[in-house]
BATORKOL-874636 format. One record per residue: chain; residue number from 1; x, y, z of N, C-alpha, C, CB in turn. Coordinates in nm, 3 decimals, always signed. Glycine has a CB too. Layout:
N
A|NUM|X|Y|Z|X|Y|Z|X|Y|Z|X|Y|Z
...
END
This chain:
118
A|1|+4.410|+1.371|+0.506|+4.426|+1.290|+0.626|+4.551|+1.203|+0.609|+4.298|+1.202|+0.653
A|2|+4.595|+1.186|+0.703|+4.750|+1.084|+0.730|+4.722|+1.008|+0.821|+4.895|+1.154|+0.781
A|3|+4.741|+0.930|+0.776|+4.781|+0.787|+0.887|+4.892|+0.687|+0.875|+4.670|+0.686|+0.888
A|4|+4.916|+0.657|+1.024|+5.024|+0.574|+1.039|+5.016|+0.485|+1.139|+5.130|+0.639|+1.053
A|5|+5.056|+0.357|+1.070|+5.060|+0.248|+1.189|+5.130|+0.218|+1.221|+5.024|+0.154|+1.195
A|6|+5.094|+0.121|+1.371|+5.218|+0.098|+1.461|+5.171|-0.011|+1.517|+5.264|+0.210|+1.566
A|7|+5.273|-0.147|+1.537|+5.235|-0.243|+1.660|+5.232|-0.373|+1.593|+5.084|-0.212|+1.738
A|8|+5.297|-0.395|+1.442|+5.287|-0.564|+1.411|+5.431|-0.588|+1.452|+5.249|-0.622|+1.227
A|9|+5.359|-0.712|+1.394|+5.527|-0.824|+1.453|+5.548|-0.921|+1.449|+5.575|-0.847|+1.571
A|10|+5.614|-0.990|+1.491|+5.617|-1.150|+1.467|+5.564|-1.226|+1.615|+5.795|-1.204|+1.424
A|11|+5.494|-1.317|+1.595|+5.413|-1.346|+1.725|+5.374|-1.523|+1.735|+5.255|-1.242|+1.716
A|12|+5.382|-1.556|+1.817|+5.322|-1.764|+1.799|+5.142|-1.736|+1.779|+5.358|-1.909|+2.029
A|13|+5.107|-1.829|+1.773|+4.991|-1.858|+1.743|+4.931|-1.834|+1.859|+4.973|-1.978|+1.690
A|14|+4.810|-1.830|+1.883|+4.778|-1.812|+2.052|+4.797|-1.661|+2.088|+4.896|-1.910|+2.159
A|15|+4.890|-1.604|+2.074|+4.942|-1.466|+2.131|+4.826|-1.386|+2.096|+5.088|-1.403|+2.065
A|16|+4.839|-1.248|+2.106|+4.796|-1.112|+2.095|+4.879|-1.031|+2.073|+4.738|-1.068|+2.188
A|17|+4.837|-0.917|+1.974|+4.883|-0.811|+1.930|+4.782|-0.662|+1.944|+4.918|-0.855|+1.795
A|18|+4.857|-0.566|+1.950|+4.745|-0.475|+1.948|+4.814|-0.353|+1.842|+4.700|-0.420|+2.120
A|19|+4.718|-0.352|+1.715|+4.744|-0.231|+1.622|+4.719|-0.109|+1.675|+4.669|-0.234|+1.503
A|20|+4.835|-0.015|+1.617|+4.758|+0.140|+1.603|+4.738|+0.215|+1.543|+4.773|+0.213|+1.644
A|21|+4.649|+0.286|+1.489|+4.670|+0.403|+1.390|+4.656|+0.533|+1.425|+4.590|+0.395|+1.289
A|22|+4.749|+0.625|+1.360|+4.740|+0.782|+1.418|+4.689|+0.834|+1.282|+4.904|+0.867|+1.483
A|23|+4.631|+0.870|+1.332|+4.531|+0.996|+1.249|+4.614|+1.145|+1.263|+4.346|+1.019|+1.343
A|24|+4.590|+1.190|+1.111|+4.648|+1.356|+1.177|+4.564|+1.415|+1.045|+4.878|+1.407|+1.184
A|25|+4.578|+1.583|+1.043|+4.534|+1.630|+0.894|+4.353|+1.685|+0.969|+4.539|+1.451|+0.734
A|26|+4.313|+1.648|+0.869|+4.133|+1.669|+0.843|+4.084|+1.582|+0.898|+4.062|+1.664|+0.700
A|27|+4.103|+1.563|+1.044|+4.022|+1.431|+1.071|+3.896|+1.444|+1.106|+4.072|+1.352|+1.172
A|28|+3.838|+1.573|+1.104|+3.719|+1.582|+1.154|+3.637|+1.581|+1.020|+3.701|+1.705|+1.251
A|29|+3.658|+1.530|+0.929|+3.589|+1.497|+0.805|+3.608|+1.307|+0.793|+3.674|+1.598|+0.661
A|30|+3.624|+1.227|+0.907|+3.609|+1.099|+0.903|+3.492|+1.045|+0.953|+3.702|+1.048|+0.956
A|31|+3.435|+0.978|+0.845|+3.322|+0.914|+0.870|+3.360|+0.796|+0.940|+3.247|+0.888|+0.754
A|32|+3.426|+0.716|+0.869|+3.456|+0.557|+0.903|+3.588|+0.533|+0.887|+3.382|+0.450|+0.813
A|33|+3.616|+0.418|+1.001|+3.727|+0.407|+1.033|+3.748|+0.245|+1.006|+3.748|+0.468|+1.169
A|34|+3.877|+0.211|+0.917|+3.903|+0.101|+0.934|+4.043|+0.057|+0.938|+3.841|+0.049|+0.860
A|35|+4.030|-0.127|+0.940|+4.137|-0.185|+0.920|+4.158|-0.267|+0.824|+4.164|-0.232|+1.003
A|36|+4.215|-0.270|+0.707|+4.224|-0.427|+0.602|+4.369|-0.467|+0.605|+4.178|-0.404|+0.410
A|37|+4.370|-0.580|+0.554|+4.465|-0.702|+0.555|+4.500|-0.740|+0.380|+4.376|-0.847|+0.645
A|38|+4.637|-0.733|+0.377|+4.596|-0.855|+0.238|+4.781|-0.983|+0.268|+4.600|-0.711|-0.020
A|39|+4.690|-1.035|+0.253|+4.837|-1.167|+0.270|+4.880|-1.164|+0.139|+4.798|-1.361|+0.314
A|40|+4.990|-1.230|+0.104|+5.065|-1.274|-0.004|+4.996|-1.331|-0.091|+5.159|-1.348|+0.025
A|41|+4.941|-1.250|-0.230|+4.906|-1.363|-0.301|+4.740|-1.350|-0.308|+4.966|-1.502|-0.225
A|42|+4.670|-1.268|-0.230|+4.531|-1.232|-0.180|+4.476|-1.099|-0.235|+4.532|-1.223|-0.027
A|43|+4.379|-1.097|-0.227|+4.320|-0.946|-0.232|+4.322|-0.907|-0.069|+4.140|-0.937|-0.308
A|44|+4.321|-0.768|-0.127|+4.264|-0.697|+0.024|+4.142|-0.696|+0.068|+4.281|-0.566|+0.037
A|45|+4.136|-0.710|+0.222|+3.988|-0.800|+0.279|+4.009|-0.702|+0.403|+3.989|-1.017|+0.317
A|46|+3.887|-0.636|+0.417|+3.816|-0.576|+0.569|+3.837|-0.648|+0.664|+3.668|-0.561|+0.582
A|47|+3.871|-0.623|+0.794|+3.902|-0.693|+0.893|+3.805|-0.648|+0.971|+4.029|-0.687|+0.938
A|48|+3.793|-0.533|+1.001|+3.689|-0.478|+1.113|+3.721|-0.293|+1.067|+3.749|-0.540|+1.325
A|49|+3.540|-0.261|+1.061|+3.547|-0.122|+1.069|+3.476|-0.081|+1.161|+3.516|-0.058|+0.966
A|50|+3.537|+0.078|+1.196|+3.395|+0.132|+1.308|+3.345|+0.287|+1.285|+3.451|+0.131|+1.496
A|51|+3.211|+0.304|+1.276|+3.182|+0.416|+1.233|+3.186|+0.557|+1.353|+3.050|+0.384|+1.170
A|52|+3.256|+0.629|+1.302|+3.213|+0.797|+1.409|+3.166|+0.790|+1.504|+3.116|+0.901|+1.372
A|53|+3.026|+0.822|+1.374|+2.896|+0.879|+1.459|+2.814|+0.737|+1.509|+2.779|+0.991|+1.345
A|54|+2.824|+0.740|+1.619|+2.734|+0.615|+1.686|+2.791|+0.477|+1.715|+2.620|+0.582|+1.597
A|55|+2.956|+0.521|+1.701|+3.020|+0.411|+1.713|+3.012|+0.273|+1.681|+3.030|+0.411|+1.794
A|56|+2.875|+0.226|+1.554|+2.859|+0.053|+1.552|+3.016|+0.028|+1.457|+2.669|-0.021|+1.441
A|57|+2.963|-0.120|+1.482|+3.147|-0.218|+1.457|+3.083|-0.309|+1.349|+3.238|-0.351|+1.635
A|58|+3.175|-0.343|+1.269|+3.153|-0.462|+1.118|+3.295|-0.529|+1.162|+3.154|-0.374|+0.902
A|59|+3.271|-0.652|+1.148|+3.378|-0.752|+1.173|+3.356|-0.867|+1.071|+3.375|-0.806|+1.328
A|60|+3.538|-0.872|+0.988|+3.482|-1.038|+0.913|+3.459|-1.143|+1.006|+3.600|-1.117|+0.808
A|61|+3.412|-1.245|+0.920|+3.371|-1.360|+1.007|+3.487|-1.433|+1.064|+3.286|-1.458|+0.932
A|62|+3.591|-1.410|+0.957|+3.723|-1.463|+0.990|+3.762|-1.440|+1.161|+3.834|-1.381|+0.888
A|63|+3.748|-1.285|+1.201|+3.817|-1.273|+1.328|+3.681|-1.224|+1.432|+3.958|-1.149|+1.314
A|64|+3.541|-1.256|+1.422|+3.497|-1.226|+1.490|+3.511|-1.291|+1.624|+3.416|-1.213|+1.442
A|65|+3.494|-1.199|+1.719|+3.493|-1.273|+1.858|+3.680|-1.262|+1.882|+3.412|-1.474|+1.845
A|66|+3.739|-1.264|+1.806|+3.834|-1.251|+1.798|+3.925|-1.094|+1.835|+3.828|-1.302|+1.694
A|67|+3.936|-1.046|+1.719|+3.942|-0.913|+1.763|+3.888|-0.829|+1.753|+4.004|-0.868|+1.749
A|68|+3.921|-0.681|+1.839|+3.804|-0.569|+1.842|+3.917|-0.414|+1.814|+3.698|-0.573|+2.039
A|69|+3.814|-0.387|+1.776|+3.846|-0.259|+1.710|+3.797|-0.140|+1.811|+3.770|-0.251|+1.559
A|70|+3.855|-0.048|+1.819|+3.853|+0.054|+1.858|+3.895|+0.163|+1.866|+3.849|+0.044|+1.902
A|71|+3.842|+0.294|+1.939|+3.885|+0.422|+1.885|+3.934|+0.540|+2.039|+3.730|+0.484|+1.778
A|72|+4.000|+0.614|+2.050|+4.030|+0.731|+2.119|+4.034|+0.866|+2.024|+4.163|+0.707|+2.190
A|73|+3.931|+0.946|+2.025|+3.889|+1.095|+1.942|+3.981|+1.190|+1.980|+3.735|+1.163|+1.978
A|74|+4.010|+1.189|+2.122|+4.094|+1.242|+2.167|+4.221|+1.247|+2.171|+4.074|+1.239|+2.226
A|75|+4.286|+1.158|+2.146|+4.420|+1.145|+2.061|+4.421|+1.141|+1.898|+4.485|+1.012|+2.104
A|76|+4.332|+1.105|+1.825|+4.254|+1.085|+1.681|+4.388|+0.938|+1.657|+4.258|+1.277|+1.528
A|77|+4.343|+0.818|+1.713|+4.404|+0.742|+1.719|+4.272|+0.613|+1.717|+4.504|+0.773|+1.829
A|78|+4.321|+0.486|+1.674|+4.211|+0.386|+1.600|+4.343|+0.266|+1.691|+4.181|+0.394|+1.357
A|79|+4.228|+0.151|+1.708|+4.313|+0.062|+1.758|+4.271|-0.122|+1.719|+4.312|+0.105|+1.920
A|80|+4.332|-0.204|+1.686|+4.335|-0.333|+1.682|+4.373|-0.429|+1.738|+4.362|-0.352|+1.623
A|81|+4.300|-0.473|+1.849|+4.329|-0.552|+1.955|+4.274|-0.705|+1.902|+4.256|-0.488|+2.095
A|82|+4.409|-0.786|+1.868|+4.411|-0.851|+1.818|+4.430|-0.972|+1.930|+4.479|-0.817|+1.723
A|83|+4.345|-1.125|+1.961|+4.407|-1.214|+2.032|+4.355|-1.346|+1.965|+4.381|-1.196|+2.183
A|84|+4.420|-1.432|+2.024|+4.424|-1.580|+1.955|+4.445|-1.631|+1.867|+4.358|-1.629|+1.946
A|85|+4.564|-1.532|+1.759|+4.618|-1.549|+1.666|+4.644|-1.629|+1.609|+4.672|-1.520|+1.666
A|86|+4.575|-1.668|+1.445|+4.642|-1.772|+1.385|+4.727|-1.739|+1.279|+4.560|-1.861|+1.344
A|87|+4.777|-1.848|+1.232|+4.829|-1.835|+1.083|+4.837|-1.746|+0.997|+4.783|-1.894|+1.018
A|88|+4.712|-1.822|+1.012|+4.587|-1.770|+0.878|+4.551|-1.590|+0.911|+4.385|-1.888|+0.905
A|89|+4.625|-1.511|+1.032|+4.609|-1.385|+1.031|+4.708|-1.309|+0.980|+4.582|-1.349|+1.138
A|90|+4.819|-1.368|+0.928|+4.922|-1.326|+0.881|+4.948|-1.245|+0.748|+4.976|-1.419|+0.883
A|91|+4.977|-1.113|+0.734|+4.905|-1.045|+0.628|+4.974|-0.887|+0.686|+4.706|-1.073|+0.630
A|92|+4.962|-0.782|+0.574|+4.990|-0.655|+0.627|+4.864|-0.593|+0.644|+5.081|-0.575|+0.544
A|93|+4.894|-0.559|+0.738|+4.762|-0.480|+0.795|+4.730|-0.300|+0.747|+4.785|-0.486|+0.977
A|94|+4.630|-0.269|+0.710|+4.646|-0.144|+0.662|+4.512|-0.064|+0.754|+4.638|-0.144|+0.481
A|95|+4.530|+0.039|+0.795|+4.437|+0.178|+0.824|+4.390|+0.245|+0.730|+4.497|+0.279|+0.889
A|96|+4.263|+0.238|+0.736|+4.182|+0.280|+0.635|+4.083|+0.423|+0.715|+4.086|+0.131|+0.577
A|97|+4.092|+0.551|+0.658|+3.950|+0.622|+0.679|+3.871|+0.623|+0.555|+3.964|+0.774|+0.727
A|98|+3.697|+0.660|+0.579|+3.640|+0.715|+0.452|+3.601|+0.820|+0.549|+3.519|+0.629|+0.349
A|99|+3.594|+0.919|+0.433|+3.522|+1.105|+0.437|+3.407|+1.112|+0.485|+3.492|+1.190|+0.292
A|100|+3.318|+1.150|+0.505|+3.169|+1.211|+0.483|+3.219|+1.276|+0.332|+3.102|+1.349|+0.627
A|101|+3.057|+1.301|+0.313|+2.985|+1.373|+0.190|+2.985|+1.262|+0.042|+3.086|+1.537|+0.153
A|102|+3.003|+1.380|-0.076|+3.014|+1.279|-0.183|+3.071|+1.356|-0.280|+2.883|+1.210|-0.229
A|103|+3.192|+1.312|-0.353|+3.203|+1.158|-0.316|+3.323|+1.178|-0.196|+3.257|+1.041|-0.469
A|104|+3.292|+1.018|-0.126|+3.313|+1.037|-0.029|+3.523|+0.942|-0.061|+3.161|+0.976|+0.077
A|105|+3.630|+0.995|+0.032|+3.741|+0.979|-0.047|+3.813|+0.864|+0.082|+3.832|+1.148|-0.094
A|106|+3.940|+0.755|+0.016|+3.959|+0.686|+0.114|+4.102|+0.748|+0.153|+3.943|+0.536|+0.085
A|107|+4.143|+0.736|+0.238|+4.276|+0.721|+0.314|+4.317|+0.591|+0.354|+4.274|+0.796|+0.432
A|108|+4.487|+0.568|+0.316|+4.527|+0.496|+0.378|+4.695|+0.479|+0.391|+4.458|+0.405|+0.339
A|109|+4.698|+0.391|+0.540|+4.815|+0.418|+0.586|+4.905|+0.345|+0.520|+4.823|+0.404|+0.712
A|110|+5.085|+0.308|+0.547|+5.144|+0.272|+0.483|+5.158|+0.119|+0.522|+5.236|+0.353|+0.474
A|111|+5.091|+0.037|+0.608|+5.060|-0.104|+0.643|+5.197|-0.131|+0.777|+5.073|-0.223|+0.472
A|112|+5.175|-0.237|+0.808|+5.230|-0.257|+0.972|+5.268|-0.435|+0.865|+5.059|-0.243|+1.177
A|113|+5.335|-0.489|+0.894|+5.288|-0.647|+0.891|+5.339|-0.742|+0.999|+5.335|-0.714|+0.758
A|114|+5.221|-0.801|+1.059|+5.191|-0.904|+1.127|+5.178|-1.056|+1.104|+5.108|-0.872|+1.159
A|115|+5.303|-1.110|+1.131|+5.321|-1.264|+1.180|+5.296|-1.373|+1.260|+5.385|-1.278|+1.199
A|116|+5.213|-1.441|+1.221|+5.181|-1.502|+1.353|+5.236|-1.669|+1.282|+4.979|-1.476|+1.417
A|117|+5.327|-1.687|+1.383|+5.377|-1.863|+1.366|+5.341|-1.980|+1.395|+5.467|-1.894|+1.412
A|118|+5.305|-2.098|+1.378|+5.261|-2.198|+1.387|+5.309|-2.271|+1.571|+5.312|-2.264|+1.247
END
């Protein structure tokens, strides 16, 4: 599987952004779909994932209510609709799949990074 993102940037606080990821390859072996973050200096931290089959959503607490995650199968494209941006969201953003089966394997894209200014 390959992925690639698209859509950070530099942005004020307040604003919105919206991530994308393209899927290509074996995608019909994706279980779960995500997004992580790691800022300068941080570990890498889950932002929001969403599963396949049955579509439920996991969101940190950091951006809940905040932003939402979502998907088009039909393009094999994943999306991060990001609003009310702070600071504190500032970080490269990465696309994450996991496989089905076991063991199950991760993918990930080459990161986007997103600015958001005071």
């Amino acid at each position: 599987v390959q992925l690639v993102e698209s859509g950070g940037g530099l942005v004020q606080a307040g604003n919105s952004l919206r991530l994308a990821c393209a899927a290509s390859g074996s995608t019909s072996h994706i279980n779960v779909m995500g997004w992580y973050r790691q800022a300068p200096g941080k570990q890498r931290e889950l932002v929001a994932q969403i599963i396949v089959s049955g579509s439920s959503t996991n969101y940190a607490d950091s951006v809940r209510g905040r932003f939402t995650i979502s998907r088009d199968d039909a393009k094999n494209m994943m999306y991060l609709q990001m609003n009310s941006l702070k600071p504190e969201d500032t970080a490269v953003y990465y696309c994450n799949v996991k496989t089905f089966g076991l063991p199950s394997y991760d993918y990930w894209g080459q990161g986007t990074q997103v600015t958001v200014s005071a």
